[in-house]
C-alpha positions as CSV (number, residue, x, y, z in Angstrom):
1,X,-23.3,8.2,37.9
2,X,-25.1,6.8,34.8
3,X,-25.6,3.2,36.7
4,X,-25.2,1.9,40.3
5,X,-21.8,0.2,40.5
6,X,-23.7,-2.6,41.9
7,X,-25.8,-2.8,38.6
8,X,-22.1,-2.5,36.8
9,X,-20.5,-5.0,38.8
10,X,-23.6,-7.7,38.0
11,X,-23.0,-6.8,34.0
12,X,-19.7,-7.7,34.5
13,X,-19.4,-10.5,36.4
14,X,-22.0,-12.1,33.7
15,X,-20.5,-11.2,30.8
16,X,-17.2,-12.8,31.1
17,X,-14.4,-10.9,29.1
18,X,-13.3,-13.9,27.3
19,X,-16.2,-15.5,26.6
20,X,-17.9,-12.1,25.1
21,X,-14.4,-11.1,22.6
22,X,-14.3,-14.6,21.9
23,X,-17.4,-14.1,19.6
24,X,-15.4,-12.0,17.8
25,X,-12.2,-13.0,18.1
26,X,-10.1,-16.5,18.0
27,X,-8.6,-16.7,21.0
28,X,-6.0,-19.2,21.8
29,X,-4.3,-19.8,25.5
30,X,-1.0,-18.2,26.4
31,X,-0.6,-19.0,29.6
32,X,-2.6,-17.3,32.0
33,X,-4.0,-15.2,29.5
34,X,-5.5,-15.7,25.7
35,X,-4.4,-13.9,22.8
36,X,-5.4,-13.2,18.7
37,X,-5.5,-11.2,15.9
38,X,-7.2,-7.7,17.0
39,X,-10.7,-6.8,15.7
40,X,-9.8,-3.1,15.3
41,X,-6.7,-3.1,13.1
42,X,-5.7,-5.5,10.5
43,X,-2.4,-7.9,11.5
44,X,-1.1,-11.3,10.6
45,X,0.3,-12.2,14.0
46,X,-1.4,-11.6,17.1
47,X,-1.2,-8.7,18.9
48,X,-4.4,-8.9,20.9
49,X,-4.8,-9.9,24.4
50,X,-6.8,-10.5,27.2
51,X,-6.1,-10.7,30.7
52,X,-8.6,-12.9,32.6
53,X,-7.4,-11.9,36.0
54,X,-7.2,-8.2,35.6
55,X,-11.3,-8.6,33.4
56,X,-9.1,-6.3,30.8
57,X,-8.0,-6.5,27.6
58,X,-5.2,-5.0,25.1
59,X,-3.7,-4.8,21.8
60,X,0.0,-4.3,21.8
61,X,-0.6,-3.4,17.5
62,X,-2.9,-0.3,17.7
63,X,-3.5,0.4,21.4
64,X,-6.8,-0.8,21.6
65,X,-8.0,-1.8,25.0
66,X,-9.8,-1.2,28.2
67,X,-12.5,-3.9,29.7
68,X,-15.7,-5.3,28.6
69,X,-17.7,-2.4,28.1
70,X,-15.1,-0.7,26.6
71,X,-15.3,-3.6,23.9
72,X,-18.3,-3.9,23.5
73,X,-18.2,-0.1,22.7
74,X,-15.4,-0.7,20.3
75,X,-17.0,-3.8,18.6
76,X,-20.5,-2.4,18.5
77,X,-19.8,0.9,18.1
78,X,-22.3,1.8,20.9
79,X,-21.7,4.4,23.4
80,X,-21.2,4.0,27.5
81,X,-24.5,3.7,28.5
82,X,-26.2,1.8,25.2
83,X,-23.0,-0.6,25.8
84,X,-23.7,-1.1,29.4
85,X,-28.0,-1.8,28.2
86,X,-26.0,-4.3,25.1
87,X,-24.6,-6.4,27.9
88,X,-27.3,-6.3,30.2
89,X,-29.7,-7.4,27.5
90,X,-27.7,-10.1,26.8
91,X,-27.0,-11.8,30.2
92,X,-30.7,-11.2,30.7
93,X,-30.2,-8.5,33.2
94,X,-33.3,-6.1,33.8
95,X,-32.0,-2.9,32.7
96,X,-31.5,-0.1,35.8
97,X,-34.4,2.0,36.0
98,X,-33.0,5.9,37.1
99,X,-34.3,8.8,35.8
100,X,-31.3,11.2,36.7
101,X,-29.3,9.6,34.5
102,X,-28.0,12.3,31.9
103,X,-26.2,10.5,29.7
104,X,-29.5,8.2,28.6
105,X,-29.4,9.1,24.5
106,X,-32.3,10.7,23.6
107,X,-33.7,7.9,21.1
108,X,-33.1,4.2,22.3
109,X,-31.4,1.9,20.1
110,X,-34.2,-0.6,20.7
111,X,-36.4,1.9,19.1
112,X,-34.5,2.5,16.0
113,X,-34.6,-1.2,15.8
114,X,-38.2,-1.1,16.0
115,X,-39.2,1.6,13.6
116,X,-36.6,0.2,11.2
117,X,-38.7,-3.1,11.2
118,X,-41.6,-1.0,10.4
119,X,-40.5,1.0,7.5
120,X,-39.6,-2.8,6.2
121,X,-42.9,-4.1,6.9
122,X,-44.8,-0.9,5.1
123,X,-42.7,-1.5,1.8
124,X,-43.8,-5.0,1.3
125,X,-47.5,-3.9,2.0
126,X,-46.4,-1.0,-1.0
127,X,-45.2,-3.6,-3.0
128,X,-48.5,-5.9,-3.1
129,X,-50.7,-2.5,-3.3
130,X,-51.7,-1.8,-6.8
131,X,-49.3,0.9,-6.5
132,X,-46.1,-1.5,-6.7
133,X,-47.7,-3.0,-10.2
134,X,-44.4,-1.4,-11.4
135,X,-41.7,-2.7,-8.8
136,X,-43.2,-5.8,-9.3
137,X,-42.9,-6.1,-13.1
138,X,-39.8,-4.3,-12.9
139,X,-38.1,-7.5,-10.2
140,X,-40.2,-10.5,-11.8
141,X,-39.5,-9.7,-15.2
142,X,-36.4,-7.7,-15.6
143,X,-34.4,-8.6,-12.5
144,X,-35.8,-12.2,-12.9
145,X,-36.7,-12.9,-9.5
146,X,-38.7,-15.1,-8.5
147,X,-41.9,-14.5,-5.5
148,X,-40.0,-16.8,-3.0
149,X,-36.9,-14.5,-3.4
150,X,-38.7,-11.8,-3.3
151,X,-40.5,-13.0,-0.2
152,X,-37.1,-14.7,1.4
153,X,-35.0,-11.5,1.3
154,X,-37.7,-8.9,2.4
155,X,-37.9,-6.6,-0.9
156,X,-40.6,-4.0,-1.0
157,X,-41.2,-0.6,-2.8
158,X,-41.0,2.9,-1.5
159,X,-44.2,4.6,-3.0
160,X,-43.9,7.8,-5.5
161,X,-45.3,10.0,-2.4
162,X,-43.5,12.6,-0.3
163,X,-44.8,11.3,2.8
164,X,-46.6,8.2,2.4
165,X,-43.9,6.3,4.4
166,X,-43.5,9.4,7.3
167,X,-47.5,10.0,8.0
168,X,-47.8,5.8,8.2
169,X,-44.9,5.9,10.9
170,X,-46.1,8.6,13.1
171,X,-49.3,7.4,13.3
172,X,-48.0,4.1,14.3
173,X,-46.9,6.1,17.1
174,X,-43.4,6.6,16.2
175,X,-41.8,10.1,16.8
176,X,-40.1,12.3,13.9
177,X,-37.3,12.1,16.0
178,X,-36.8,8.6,16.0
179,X,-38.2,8.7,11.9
180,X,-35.1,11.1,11.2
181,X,-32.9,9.4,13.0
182,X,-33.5,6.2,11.7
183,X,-32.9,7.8,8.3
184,X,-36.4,7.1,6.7
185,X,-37.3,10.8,6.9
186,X,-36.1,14.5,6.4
187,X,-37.2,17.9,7.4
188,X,-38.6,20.8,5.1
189,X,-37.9,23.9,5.3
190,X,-41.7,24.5,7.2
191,X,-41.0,21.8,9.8
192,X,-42.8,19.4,8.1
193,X,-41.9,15.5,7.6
194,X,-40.9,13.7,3.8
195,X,-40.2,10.7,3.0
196,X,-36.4,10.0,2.3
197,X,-37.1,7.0,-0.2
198,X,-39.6,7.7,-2.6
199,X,-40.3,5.8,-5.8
200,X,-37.7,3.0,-5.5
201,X,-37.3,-0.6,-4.8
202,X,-36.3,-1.3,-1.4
203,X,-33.5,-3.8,-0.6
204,X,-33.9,-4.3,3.6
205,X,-30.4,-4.7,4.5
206,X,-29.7,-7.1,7.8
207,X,-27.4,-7.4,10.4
208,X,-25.3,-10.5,10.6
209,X,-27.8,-11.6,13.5
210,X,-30.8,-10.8,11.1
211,X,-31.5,-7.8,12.1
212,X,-33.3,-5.1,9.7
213,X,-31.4,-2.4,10.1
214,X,-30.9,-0.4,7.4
215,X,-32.1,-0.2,3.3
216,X,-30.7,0.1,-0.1
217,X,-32.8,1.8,-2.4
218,X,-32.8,1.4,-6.4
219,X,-34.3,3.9,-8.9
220,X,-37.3,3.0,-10.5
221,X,-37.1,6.4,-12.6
222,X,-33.9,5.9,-14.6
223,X,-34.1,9.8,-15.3
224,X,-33.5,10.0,-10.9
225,X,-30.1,11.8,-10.8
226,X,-29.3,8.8,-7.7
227,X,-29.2,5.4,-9.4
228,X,-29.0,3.9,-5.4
229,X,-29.8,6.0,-2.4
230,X,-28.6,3.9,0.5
231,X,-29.3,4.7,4.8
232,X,-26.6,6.9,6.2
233,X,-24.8,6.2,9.4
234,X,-27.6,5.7,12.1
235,X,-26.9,4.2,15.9
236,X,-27.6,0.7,15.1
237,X,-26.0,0.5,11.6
238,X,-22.6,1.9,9.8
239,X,-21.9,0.9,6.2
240,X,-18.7,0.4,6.7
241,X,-19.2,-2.4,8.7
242,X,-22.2,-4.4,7.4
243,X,-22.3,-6.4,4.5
244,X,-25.6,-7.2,2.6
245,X,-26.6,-10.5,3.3
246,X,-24.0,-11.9,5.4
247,X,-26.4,-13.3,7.7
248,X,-27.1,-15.9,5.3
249,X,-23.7,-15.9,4.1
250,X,-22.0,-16.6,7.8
251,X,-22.9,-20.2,7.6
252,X,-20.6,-21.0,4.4
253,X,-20.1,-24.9,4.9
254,X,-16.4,-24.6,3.0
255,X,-14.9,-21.4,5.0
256,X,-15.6,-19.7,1.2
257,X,-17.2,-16.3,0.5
258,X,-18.3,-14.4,-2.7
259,X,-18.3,-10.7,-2.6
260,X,-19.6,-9.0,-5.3
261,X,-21.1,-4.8,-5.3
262,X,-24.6,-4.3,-4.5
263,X,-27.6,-6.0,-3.2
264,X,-29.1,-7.0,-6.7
265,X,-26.0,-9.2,-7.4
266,X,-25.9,-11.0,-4.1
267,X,-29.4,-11.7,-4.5
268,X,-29.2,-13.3,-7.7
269,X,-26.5,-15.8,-6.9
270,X,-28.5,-16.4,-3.6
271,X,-31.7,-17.4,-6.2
272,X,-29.2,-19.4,-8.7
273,X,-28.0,-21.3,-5.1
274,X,-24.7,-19.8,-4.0
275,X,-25.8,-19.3,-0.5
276,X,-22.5,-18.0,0.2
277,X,-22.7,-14.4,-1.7
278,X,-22.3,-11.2,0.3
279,X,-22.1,-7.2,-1.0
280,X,-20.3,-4.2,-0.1
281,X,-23.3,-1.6,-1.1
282,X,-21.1,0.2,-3.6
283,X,-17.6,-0.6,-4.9
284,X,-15.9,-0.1,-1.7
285,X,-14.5,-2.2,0.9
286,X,-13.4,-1.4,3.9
287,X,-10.7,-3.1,6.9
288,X,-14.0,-3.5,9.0
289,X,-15.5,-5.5,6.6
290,X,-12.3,-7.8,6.1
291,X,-12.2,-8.4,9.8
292,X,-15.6,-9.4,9.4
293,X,-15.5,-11.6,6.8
294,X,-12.0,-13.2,8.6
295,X,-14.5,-14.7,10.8
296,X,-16.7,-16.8,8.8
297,X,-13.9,-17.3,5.5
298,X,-10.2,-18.4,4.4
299,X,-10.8,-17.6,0.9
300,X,-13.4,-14.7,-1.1
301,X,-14.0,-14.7,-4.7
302,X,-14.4,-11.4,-5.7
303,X,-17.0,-10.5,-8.7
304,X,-17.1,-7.0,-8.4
305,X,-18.2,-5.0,-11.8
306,X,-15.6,-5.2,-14.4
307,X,-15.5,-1.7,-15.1
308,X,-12.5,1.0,-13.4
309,X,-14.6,1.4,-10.3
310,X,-14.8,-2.4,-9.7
311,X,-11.3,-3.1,-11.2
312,X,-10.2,-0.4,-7.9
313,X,-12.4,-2.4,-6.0
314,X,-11.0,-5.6,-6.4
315,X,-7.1,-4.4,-5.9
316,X,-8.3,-3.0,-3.0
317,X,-10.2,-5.7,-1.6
318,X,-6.7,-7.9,-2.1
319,X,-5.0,-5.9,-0.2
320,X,-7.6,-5.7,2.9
321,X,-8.2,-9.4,2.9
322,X,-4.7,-10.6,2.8
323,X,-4.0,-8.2,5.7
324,X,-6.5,-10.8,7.7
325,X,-5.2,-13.9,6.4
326,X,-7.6,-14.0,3.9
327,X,-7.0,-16.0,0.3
328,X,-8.9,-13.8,-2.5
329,X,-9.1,-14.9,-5.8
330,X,-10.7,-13.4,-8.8
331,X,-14.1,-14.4,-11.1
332,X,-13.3,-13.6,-14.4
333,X,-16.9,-13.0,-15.9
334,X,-15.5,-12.0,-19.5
335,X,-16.0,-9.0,-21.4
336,X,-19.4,-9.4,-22.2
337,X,-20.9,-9.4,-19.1
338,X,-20.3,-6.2,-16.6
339,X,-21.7,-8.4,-12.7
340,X,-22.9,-12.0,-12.0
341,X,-26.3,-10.9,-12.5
342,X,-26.2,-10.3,-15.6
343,X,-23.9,-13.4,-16.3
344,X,-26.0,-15.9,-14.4
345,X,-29.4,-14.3,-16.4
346,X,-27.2,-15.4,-19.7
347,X,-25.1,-18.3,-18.9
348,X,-27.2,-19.8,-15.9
349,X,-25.7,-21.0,-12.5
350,X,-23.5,-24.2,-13.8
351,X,-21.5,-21.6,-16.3
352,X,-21.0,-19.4,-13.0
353,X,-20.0,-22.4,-11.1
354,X,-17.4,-23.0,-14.0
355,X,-15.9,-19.1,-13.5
356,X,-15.8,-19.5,-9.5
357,X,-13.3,-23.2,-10.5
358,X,-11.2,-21.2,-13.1
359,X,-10.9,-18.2,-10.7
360,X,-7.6,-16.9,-10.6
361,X,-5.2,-16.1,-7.3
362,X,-4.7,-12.5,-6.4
363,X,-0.9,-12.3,-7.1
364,X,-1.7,-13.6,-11.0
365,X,-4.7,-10.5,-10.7
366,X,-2.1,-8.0,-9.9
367,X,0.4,-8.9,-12.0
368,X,-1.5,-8.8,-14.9
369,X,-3.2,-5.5,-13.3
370,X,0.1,-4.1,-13.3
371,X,1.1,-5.6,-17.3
372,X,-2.2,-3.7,-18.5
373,X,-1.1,-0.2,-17.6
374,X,1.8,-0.4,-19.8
375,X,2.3,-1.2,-23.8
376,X,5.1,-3.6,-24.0
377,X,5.8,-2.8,-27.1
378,X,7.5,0.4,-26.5
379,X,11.1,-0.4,-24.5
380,X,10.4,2.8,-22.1
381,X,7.0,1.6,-20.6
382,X,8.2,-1.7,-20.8
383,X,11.2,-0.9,-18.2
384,X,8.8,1.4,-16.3
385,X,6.5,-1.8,-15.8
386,X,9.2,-4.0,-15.0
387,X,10.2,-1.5,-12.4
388,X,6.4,-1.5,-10.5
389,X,6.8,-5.5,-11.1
390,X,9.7,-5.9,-8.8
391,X,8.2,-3.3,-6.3
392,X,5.2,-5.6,-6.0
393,X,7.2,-8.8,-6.2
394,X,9.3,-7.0,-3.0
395,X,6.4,-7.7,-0.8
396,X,5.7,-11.0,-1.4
397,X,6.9,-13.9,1.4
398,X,8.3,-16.1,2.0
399,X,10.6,-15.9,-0.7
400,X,9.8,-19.4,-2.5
401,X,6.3,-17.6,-3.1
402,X,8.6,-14.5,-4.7
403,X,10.2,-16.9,-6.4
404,X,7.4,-19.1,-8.1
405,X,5.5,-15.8,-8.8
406,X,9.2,-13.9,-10.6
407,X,8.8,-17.2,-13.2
408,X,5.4,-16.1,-14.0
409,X,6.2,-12.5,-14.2
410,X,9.5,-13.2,-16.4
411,X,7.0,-15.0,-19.2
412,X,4.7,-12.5,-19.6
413,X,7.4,-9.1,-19.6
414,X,10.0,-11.6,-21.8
415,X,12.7,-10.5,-19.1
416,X,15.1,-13.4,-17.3
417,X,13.4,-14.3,-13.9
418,X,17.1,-14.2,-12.6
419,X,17.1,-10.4,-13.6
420,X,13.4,-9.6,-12.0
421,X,14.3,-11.8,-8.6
422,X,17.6,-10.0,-7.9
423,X,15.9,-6.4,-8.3
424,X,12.7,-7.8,-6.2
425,X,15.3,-9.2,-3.7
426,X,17.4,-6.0,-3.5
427,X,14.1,-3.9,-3.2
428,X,12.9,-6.3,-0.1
429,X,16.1,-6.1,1.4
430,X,15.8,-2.2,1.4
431,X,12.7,-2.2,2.9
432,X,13.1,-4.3,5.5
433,X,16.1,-2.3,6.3
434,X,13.7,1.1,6.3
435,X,10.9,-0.6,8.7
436,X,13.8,-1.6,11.4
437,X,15.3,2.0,11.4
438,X,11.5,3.5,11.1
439,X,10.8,1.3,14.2
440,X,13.7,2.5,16.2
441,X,13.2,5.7,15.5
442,X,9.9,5.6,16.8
443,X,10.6,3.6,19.3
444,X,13.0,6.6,20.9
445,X,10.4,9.1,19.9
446,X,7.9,7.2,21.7
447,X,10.3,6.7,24.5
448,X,10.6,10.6,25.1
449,X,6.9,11.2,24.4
450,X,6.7,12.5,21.2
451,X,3.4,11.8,19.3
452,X,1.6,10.9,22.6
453,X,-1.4,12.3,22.3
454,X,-3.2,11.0,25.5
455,X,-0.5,12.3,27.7
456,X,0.8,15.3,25.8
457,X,2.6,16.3,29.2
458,X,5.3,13.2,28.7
459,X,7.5,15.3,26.2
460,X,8.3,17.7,29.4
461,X,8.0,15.6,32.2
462,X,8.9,12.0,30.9
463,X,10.3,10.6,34.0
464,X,7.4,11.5,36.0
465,X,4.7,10.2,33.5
466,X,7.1,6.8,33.5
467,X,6.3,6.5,37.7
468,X,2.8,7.5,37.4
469,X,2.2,4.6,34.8
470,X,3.6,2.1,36.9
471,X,1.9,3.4,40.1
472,X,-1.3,3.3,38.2
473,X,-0.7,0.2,37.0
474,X,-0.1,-1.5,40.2
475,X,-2.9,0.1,41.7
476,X,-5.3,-1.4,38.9
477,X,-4.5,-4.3,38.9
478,X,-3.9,-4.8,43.1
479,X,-6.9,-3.6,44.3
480,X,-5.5,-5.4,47.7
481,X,-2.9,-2.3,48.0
482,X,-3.9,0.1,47.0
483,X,-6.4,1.2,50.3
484,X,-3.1,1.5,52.5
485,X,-1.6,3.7,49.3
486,X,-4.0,6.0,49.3
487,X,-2.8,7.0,52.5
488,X,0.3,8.5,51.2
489,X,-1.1,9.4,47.6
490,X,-2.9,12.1,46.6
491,X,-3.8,14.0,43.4
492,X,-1.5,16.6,44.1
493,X,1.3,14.4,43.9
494,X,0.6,13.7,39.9
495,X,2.5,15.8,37.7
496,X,1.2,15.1,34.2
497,X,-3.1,15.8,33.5
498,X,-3.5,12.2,32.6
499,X,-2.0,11.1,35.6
500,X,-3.8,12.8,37.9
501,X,-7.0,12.3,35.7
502,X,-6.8,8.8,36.1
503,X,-6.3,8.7,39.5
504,X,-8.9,11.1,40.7
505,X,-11.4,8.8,38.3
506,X,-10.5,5.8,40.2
507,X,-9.8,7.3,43.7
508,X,-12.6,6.5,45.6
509,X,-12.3,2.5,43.9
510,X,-8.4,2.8,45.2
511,X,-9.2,3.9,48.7
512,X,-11.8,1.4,49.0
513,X,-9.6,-1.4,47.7
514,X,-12.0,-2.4,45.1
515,X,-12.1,-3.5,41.6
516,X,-11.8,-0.6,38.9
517,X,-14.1,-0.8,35.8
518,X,-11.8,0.3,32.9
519,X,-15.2,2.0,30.8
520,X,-16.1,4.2,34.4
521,X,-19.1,6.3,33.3
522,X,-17.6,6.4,29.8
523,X,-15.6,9.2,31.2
524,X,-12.7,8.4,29.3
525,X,-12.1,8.7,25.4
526,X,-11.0,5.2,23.6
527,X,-7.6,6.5,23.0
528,X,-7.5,7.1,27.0
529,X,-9.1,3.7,28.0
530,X,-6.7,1.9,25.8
531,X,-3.7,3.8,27.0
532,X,-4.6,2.8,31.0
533,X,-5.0,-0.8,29.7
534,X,-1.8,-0.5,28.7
535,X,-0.4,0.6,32.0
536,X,-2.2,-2.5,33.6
537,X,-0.9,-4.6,30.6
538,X,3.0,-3.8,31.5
539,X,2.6,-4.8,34.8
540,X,1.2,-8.2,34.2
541,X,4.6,-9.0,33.3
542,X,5.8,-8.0,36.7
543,X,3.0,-10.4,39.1
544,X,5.3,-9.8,42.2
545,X,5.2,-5.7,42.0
546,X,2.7,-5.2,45.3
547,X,2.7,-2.9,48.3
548,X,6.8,-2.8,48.0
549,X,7.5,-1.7,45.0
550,X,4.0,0.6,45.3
551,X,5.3,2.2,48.1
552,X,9.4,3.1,46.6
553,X,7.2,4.5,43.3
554,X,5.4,6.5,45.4
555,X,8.0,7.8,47.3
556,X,10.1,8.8,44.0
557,X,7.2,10.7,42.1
558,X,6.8,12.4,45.7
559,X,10.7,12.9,45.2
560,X,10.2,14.0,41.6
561,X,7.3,16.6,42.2
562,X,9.3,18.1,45.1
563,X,12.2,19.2,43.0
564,X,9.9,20.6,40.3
565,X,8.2,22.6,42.9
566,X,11.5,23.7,44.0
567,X,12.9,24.5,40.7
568,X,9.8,26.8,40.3
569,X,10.9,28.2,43.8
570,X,14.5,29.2,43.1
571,X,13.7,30.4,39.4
572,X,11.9,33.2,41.7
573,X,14.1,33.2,44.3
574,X,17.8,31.9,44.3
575,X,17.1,31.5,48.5
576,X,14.9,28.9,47.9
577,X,17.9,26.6,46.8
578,X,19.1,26.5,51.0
579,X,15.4,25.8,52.0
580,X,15.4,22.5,49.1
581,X,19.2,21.3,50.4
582,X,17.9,21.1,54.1
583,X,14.6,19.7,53.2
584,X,17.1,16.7,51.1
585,X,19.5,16.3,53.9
586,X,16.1,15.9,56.4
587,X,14.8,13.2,53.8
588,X,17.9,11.4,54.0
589,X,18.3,11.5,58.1
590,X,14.6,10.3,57.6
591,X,15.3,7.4,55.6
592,X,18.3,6.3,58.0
593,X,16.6,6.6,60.8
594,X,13.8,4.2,59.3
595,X,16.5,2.0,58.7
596,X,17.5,1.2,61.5
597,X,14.4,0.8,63.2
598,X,13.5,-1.2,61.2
């Protein structure tokens, strides 16, 4: 085992489940429980939900669920173990000291932290050496920053050396290991150590705590093939998830955000006072970062580059941030100037101010997205346009917003808004008509256990994996019955692998009629966690199913795995099918017997 339970059970009881997703999540009460809009998938309506009494939690949207390591795992991307040390940390918890533990990762989180701070720490120094004469000209003078911003957001300079950066770490006593991991160094093909930034000015990027966890590095050298050479994946950061300066940016007073591209951009409307300026560290955004930002914002301007990369940008971003609920509207910056850097270097910050007021919503951006593909001119692409219009009108509710936006769509194509509307309306109807029979359909094929790829034995033996879930789920959630269960239960009597997985995982917790801890050892993949905090989700809505209804479940998987065993029987031997009809007929004498005793 990777921890004592005892050390397990003192995580959990002080990390309580709805207290730790409610930092990431809104929760609101229903009932006995509390649910809101998942973390993991992008919804409108609220799909996620904990259960207080069961210390689980589960999203009915993407299957999502497990307890609260298993969320912390999720939220944090961490594994089992650095989850588990996450928690304890945080409840102030002395972490477990045992050796044998196999699973401990080979470099600590804590120390990627701390030779991530280092690297940070060594490109200020560079900058203020006489060798960062040339960063520094090249951010006071060209970039136009000033030595408090400069100072406030951490920038430094990675020297034009191969391992200026490498030899300083090591002898600081960190390991190449933990130097390569961290991203802030390579291998050669001898063994040796280099430097993975070299000759560029180094953005520090933070996590939304203020962390430093990762960098963003710009070419000095405009001949360097790589204008930005930004950290890969490491264990304490993933781009796709962090957003350059959105630890400052978190605190927006109005519930407003502006996202522009890289680090250079945010930094300058930090300097010309919009606090509220976060970047994406390239053109891309992702769902992570939407749920992230549906945290802090209602509405984003977006000011990505105005060129096809951030045009792409900017449609997506729409699409991701109305998936969360949030409003995005768009900075026009004109065609002059290509980012807000450059427009706030000519125009100044009240001109900028003036763009963010004139902004426009993102229905107006995509419909005049849409009109700028086509030449209007020319009857065919005129039709054609029209025809992309009305499938994007389709997908707008309620309809009064269909409506207003069909009037603004009808004066710029010179087409009647009647004739728009009724195709829009006819498209919306279709589609709705699609999603019902898609859900149907996959409803059934759910049902008979296609797709399933946690318990891929449900296509074959779907009424057995139906009264395995429910035992399991009794069991999981009744820790007072399932002791006397386990008297008549055994692994044997599973018929699916994931049923009998489960149980054997949990067995000794069942027989001693004590709590189960979803995340066990991490022995189970997310897709398994969430699908046995599923099984305990379906029973919450049966609270009376106990030792009873336990015991008749029992008894009919029992029934269940004795006629499979038979069917193998007689498939070898016709006799067989005597020996299975007296066994039945003894059942049933059993069962009236009981009866009437009792």
């Amino acid at each position: 085992m990777a921890f004592s339970q005892a050390f397990i059970d003192e995580v959990k009881n002080k990390n309580d489940i709805e207290e730790t997703v409610g930092k990431y999540v809104a929760l609101k009460r229903a009932g006995s429980n509390t649910v809101g809009l998942c973390p993991f998938h992008n919804e409108r309506t609220p799909s996620f939900t904990v259960f207080p009494a069961t210390r689980s939690f589960y999203c009915f949207g993407c299957g999502a669920g497990g307890d609260v390591i298993s969320f912390i795992m999720r939220a944090e991307n961490l594994e089992y173990p650095e989850a588990v040390e996450y928690l304890a940390k945080t409840a102030g918890i002395p972490i477990e000291e045992n050796e044998t533990r196999r699973d401990k990762p080979s470099v600590s989180r804590e120390r990627i932290f701390a030779v991530t701070k280092a690297a940070a720490r060594f490109f200020v120094s560079a900058l203020a050496s006489p060798q960062g004469a040339a960063a520094r000209d090249y951010l006071l003078n060209k970039r136009r920053f000033t030595a408090q911003t400069i100072r406030r957001f951490g920038i430094g300079y990675a020297p034009d050396s191969w391992d200026s950066l490498t030899s300083h770490l090591t002898s600081s006593g960190f390991t190449p290991l933990e130097i390569q991991t961290a991203f802030l160094g390579g291998t050669g093909k001898r063994g040796t150590l280099y430097d993975m930034f070299r000759n560029r000015i180094m953005f520090p990027i933070f996590d939304i705590s203020g962390e430093v966890v990762a960098f963003s590095g710009r070419r000095l050298n405009e001949n360097d093939e790589r204008k930005y050479v930004n950290t890969s994946d490491t264990p304490i950061f993933r781009k796709s998830r962090v957003l350059f300066g959105m630890n400052i940016a978190k605190n927006t007073s109005d519930g407003t955000l502006i996202l522009c591209e890289g680090a250079p951009d945010a930094i300058a409307m930090h300097q010309a006072g919009f606090d509220n300026a976060a970047a994406t560290l390239g053109t891309a955004i992702t769902a992570e970062h939407a749920r992230i930002i549906a945290r802090c914002a209602k509405t984003v301007y977006l000011a990505y580059d105005t060129d096809k990369a951030g045009r792409a940008a900017t449609m997506k971003g729409i699409d991701l941030l109305s998936q969360v609920g949030v409003a995005a509207k768009i900075i026009d910056l004109g065609k002059q100037e290509k980012d807000p850097d450059e427009f706030i270097k000519k125009h100044g910050a009240d001109a900028f101010r003036a763009r963010l007021g004139g902004s426009v919503g993102q229905v107006d951006y995509k419909i005049d997205e849409i009109l700028s593909r086509y030449d209007l001119s020319v009857p065919d692409q005129k039709l054609r346009a029209a025809g992309e219009m009305t499938d994007f009108l389709s997908t707008l509710i309620p309809e009064v917003r269909r409506d207003v936006y069909a009037g603004r769509a009808s004066e710029k194509l010179d087409i009647s808004k009647k004739s728009l509307l009724d195709e829009a309306d006819r498209k919306a109807k279709r589609s709705d008509r699609k999603k019902i029979k898609d859900f149907q359909d996959g409803e059934i094929r759910r049902s008979m256990g296609y797709g399933d790829q946690v318990n891929t034995d449900r296509i074959r033996f779907s009424a057995a994996a139906a009264a395995e879930e429910k035992i399991l789920g009794i069991m999981l959630s009744r820790p007072d019955v399932t002791a006397n269960a386990c008297k008549t239960l055994c692994e044997d009597d599973f018929i699916t692998e994931f049923g009998r997985k489960v149980f054997l995982l949990f067995k000794d917790d069942f027989a001693a009629g004590a709590e189960t801890s979803l995340s066990k050892d991490g022995a189970l993949t997310p897709q398994q966690t969430g699908a046995v905090a599923k099984m305990i989700a379906a029973r919450s809505a049966f609270p009376g199913a106990g030792a009873e209804s336990l015991g008749q479940l029992i008894q009919a998987l029992k029934n269940e795995k004795k006629k499979r065993d038979y069917d193998k029987k007689i498939e070898e031997d016709p006799a067989a099918l005597d020996e299975y009809i007296r066994s039945l007929k003894a059942d049933r004498k059993e069962d009236k017997n009981n009866g009437e005793n009792g």
